[in-house]
MINULUM-120171 format. One record per residue: residue in one letter; x, y, z of N, C-alpha, C in turn. Coordinates in pm, whole numbers, plus 32768, in hexadecimal, padded with zeros to 4 digits. Example, Ala and Ser with C-alpha at 12.3 -4.5 7.8 and 13.67 -1.06 7.14 Angstrom:
BEGIN
A85277DC7830C84CE7E3E830C85287EB6830C/S85057F1F82C485577F9682CA850A80038313/
***
This chain:
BEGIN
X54E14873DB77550D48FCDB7B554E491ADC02/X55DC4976DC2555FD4982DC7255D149EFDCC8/X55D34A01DD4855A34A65DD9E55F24AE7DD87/X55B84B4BDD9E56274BD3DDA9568E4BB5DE06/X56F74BD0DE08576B4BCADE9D57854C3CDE8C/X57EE4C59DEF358634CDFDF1258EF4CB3DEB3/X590F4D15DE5459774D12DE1259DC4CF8DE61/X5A374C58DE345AB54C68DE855B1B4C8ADE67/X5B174CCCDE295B7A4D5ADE205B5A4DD3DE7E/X5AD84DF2DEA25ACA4E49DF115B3D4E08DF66/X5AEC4DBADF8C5AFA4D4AE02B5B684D43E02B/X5BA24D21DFBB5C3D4D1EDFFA5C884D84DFE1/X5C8A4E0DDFB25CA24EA7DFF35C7C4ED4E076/X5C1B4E83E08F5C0C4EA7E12A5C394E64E18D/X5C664DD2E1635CA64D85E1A85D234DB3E1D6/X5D744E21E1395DFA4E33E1605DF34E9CE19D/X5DA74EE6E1955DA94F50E1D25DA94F53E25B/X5D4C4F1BE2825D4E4ED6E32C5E104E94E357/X5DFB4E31E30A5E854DD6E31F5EE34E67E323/X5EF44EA7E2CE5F584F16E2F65F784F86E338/X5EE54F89E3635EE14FE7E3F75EF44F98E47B/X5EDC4F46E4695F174EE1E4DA5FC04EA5E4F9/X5FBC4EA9E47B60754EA4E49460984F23E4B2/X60734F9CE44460BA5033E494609F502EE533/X604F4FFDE57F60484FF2E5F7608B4F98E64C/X609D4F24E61960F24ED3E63261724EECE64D/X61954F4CE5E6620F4F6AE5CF62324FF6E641/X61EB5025E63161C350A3E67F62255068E73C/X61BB5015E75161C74FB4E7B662274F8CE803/X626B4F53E77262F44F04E77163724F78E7A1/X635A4FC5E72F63BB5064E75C63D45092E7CE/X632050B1E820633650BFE89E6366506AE90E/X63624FE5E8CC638D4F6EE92463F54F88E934/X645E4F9CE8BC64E84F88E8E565124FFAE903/X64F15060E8E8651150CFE926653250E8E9AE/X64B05099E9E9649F5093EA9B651A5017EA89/X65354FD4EA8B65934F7BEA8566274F99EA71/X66374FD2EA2D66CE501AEA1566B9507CEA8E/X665D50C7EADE664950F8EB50668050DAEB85/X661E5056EBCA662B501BEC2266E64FBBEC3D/X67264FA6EBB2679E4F4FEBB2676A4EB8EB80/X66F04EAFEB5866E34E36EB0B670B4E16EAA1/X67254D96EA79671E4D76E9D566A84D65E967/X66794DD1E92666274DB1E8DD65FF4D43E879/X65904D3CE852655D4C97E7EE65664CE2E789/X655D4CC4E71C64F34CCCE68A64B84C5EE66E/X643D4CA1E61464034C37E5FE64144C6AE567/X63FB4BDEE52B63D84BEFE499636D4C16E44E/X63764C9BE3EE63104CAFE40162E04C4FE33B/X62504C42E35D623D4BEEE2F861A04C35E2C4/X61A04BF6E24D61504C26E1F060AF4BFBE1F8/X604C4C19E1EB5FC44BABE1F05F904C03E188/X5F5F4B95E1865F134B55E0F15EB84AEAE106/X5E254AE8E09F5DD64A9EE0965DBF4A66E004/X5DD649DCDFED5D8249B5DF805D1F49CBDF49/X5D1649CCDEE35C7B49B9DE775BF7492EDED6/X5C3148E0DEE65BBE48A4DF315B7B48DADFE4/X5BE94928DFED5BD34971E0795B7B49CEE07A/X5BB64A25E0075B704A90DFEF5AC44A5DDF9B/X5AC74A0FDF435A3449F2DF3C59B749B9DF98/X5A14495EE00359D34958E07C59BB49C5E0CB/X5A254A01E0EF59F34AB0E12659944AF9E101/X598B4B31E09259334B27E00F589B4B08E02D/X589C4A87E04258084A27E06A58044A47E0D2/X58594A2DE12558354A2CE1CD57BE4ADAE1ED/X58034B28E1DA57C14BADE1CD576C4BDFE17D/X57494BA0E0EF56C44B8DE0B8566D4B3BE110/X56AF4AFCE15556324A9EE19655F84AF5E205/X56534B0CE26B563A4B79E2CA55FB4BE8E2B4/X56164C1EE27155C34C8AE21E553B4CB7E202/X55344C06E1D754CB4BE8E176544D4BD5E237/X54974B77E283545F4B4AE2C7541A4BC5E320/X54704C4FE36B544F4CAAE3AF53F34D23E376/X53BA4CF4E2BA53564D46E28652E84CDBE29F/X52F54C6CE29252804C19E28652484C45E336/X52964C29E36A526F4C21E42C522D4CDDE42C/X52774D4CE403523F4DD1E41E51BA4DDCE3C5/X51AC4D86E37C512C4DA9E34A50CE4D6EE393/X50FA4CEAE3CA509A4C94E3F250594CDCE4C0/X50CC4D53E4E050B44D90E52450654E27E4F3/X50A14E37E48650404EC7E4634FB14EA2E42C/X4F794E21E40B4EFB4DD6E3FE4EC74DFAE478/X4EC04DA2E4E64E974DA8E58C4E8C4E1DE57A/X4EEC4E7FE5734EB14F04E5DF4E684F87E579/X4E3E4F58E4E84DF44F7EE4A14E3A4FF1E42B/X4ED04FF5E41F4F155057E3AD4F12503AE34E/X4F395086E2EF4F235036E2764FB45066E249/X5044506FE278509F5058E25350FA5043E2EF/X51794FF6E2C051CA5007E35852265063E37F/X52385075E3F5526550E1E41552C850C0E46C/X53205104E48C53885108E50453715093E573/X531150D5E5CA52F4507CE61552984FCCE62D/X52884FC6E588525A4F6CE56952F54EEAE564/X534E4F22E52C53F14EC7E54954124ED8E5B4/X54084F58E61654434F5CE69D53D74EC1E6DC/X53914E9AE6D153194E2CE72653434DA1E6DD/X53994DC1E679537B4D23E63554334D1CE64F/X54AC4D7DE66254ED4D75E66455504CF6E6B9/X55284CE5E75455684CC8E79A55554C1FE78C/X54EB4C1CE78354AC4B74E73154E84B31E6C3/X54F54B8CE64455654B9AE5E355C64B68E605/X56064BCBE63B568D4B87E66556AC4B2FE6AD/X56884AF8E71256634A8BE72D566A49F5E6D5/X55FF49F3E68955EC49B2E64C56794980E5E2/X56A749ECE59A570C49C9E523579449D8E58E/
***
């Protein structure tokens, strides 16, 4: 039987979504670059701008990678909200297991 994952169809709406606020900035960037440049009497660049995209095997690894993580920073907040006697986790139960976390992956 397979594990629950994160739909990659989320994942990759959020992928583009990211990817395309990053180019509007990019681009943003670029504008002001040449702008100051035609200022200044320079010759401006372009760059090309290009498309991203992730595969189906990318995205199911993505997918896993963050079920795993996930999976891993409930197992660790519980194993901290045990010790200090709660009986659910709380905020500061991920703020303590956080920096280790990351770390780690």
């Amino acid at each position: 039987m397979e594990e629950p994952t994160f739909d990659s169809d989320l994942i990759h709406s959020i992928m583009k979504r990211i990817w395309t606020l990053r180019t509007l900035e990019r681009e943003n960037v670029a504008t002001n670059d040449a702008l100051d440049s035609e200022l200044q009497g320079g010759a401006g660049s372009s760059k090309k701008n290009r498309t991203t995209s992730a595969n189906a095997s990318a995205l199911k690894l993505t997918c896993e990678l963050l079920r795993v993580f996930v999976t891993e920073a409930i197992q660790r907040s519980v194993a901290i909200a045990d010790t200090e006697g709660d009986g659910q986790i709380e905020a500061t139960h991920l703020e303590s297991i956080l920096p280790q976390l990351l770390l780690d992956f």
